[in-house]
N, C-alpha and C positions, 0 to 999 in steps of 0.2 A: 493635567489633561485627562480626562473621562473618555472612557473605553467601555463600548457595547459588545457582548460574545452573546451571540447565541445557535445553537444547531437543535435540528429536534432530534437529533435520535443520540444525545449524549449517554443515553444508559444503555445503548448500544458498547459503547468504548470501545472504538474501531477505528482503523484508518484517519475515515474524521476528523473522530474528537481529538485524535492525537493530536491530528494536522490544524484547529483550531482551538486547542488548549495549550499547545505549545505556542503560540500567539500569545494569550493570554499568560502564559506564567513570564515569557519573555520582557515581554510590556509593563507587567506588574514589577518583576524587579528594577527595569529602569525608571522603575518611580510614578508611573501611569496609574490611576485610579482605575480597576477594571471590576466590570460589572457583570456577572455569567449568569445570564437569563436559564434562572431552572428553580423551579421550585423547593425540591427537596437537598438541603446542603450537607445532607448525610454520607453523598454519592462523593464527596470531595475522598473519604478514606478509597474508596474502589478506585478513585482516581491514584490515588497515588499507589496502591499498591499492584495495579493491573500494568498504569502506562508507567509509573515510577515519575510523576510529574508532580513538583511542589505548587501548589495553588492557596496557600498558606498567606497571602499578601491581597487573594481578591475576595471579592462579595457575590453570592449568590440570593441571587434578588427574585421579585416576584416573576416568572412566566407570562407577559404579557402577550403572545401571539397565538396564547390559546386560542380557540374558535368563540369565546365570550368575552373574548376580549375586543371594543371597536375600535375602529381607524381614529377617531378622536382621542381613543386614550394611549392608543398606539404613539402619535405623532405628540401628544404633549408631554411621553417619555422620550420615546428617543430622539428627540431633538437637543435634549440637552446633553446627548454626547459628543466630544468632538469625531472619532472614530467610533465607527461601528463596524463587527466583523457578522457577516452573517452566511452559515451551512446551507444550500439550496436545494431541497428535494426535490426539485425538478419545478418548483414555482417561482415566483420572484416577487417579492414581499415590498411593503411600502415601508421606504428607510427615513428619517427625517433627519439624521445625525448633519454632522459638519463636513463630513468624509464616510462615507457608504462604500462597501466593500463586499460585495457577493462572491462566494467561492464555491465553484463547483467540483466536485470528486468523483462526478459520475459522468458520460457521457449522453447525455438525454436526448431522444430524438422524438418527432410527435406527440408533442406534450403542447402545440399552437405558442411554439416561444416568442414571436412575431404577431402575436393578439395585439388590436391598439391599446389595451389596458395594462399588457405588459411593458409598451413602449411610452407610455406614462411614467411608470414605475422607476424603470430602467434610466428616466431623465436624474434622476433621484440618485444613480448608485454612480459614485467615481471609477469604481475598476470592478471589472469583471476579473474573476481569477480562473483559472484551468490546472488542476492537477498534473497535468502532462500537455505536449504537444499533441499525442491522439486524440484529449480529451477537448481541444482547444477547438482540432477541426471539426468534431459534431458543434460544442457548444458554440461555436462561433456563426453556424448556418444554419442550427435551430432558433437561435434569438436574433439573429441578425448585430452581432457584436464585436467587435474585437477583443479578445478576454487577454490577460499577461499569463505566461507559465511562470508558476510558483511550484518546483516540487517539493514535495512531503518529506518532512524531518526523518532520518533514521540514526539510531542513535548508533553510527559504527564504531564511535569506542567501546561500546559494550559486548562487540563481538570481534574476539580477538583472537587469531590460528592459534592450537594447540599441536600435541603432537596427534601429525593425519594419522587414519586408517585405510585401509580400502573400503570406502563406504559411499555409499549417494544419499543424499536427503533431500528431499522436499519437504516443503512447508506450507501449510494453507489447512482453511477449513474444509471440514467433512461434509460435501453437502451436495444435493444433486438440483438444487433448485435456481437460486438467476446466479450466483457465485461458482457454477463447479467446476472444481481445479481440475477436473478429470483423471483423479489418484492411480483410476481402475485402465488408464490407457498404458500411464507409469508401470505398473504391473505387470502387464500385458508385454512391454516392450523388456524389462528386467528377465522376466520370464524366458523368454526367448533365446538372450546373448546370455544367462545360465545354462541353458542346453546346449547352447553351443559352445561351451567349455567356458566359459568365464564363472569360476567355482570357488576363487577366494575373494568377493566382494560382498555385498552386500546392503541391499533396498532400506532406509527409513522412512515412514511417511507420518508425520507427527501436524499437529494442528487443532483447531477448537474443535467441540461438536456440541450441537443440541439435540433436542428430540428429534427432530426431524432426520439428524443426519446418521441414527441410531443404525436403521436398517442399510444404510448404506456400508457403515462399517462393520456388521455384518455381513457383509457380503462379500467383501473385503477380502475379509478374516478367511472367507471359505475359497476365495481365489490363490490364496499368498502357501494354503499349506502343501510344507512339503519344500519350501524355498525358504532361502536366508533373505525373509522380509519382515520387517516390524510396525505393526501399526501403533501410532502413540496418538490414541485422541486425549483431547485437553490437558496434553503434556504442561507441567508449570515451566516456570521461564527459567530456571538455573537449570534443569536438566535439559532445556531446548538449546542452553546457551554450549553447554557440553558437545553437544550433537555438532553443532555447529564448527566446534574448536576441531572435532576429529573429521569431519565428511572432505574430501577430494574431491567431492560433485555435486555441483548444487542444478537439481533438475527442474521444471514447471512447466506443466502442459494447458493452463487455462484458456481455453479458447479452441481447442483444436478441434476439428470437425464444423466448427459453425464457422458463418459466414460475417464477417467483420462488419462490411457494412450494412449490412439488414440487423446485426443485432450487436453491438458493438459493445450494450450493458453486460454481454458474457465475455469478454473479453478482459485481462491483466488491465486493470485504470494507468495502473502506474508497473509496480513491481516490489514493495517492501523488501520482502522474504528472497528476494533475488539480491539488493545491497546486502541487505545482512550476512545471505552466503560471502559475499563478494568480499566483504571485510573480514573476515572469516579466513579468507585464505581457500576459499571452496571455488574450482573453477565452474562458471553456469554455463548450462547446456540447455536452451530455454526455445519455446514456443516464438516464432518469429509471427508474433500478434500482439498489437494491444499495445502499450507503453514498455514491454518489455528491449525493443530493437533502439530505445532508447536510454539504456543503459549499461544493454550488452552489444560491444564491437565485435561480428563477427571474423573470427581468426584473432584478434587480438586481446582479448578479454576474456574470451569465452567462442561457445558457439550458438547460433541459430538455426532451427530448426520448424522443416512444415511437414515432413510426413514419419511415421513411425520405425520406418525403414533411415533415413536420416540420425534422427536422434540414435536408435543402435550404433550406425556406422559412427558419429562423431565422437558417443561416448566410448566405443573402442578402440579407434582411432589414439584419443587421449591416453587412455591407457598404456596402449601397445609402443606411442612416442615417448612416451612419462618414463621409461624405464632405464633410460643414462643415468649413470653417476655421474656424469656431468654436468654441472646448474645449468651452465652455457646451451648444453641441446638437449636438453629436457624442457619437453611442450609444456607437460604440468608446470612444472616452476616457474618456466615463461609467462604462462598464462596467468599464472597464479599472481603472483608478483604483479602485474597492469592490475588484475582485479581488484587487489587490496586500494593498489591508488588511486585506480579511479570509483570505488566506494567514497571517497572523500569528500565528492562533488557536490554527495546527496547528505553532507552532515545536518545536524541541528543547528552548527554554530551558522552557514553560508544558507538555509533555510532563513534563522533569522533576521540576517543582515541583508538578504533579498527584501524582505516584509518591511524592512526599516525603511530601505532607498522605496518604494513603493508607496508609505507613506509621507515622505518628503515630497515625492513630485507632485 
């Protein structure tokens, strides 16, 4: 059986690609012919040493949905797949496979998803996919669809509690542009519950960064001095995985100040860096926005949180119960403990045994 992958922003290596190359590597070892739409197969090493994903079994073939490439040559290739997976940047592309498969990762809104050209198209695609139940309800009343949730592979055996510290980490990239984690509110609230005597813990804020999000961590840097806070931009993945093994608190503020449904693309899609705490052994204390209220049970998991005054209280709160020696009424423990198991939900193996039953029906 022939298998179609293609996303355009693969030399991104993000969220996405994970979440559509992990398709592909799965597929490929159960014996699938898979064909990954991208020109250069050089990218196959960054794959494996970024996501840590074997793709050693597929082909990476010509790029046909470049802009020179036509609908004629479009349809007399992918036709002859029986599966086809394809990433949606907010358009929706003519499929000719045997089984069409659009996945969204973003929640897109005024982009005319309900054009009759798109409603054409869309006769063409068997399943609409959604990163999350948030992302289902934009995409579902911008296209006029019914989309499946399918969440995003995370690999919780790779992040496994170590001996804790008193620490908090967050995760995410440096950036103040349609992505920002809002690190500088983290700080802001950290700041604070140190003054007011919490004096043995201690802020991480680790994550990628490019040029653009240079000056942001800069400025960072000139907030945090003078406090026990660490900035780690483009920390590699064995010391993030450390961090991870020792933090007590996994925090995330993405979204906060904006308005959900007017702008829903600044919002957590999903939550990666939230299971990974979570497996981790790190209880989350997280933005009650976005994909996040779907992974963290508030009071039993974790906590949720909508104003900055909150997250202090919750995250001290944790603390100040945390400190029985007894497992039994120790909050931490408590917490801690659901968190690890319900990380499980969001594995790789139950990611791809959803995409299997999905292709059967």
């Amino acid at each position: 059986m022939k298998v179609g992958i293609f996303t355009p922003y693969l030399d991104i290596l993000g969220g996405g690609e994970r979440y559509i190359l992990t398709i592909a590597s799965s597929l490929s070892e159960k014996g699938y012919q898979v064909d990954i739409f991208w020109d250069d197969e050089k990218i196959k090493k960054d794959i494996k040493e970024r996501l840590g994903l074997d793709l050693g079994k597929t082909k990476f073939i010509e790029d046909i949905f470049s802009p020179s490439k036509n609908l004629i040559q479009k349809r007399k290739i992918t036709s002859n797949y029986d599966l086809f997976f394809y990433i949606s940047d907010g358009s929706v592309p003519f499929l000719f496979g045997k089984k069409n498969f659009l996945c969204f990762m973003a929640p897109f809104t005024g982009v005319n998803g309900q054009s009759f050209l798109n409603k054409i198209k869309l006769v063409r695609i068997h399943r609409v996919i959604s990163i999350s139940k948030f992302t289902k309800r934009f995409i579902d009343k911008e296209y006029g669809v019914r989309s499946v949730v399918v969440y995003p592979p995370v690999e919780v055996e790779d992040f496994n509690p170590g001996k804790k510290e008193n620490l908090i980490l967050s995760v995410g990239r440096f950036t103040q542009t349609l992505h920002d984690k809002k690190q500088h509110i983290l700080v802001e609230v950290f700041k604070q519950i140190n003054k007011e005597g919490l004096k043995d813990w201690r802020l991480v804020l680790a994550g990628g960064m490019v040029d653009e999000g240079k000056k942001y961590v800069e400025d960072l840097g000139k907030l945090v001095k003078g406090y026990p806070i660490e900035i780690k931009p483009n920390i590699n993945l064995s010391e993030l995985k450390q961090y991870y093994k020792k933090a007590k608190i996994y925090w995330h503020a993405a979204g906060f100040g904006e308005n959900e449904q007017e702008h829903p693309e600044k919002m957590e899609h999903f939550g990666i860096t939230t299971v990974e705490g979570m497996s981790a052994g790190a209880v989350p204390i997280v933005i009650n926005k976005g994909g996040q209220p779907e992974i963290v049970k508030h009071q039993t998991n974790g906590f949720l949180w909508e104003t900055k005054e909150e997250l202090a209280k919750y995250t001290l709160r944790l603390i100040a119960e945390s400190r029985s020696k007894v497992k039994s009424e120790n909050l931490w423990e408590k917490l801690s403990k659901q968190a690890i198991k319900d990380s499980q939900k969001f594995s790789k193996k139950v990611f791809c045994k959803r995409i299997d039953e999905i292709i059967e029906d």
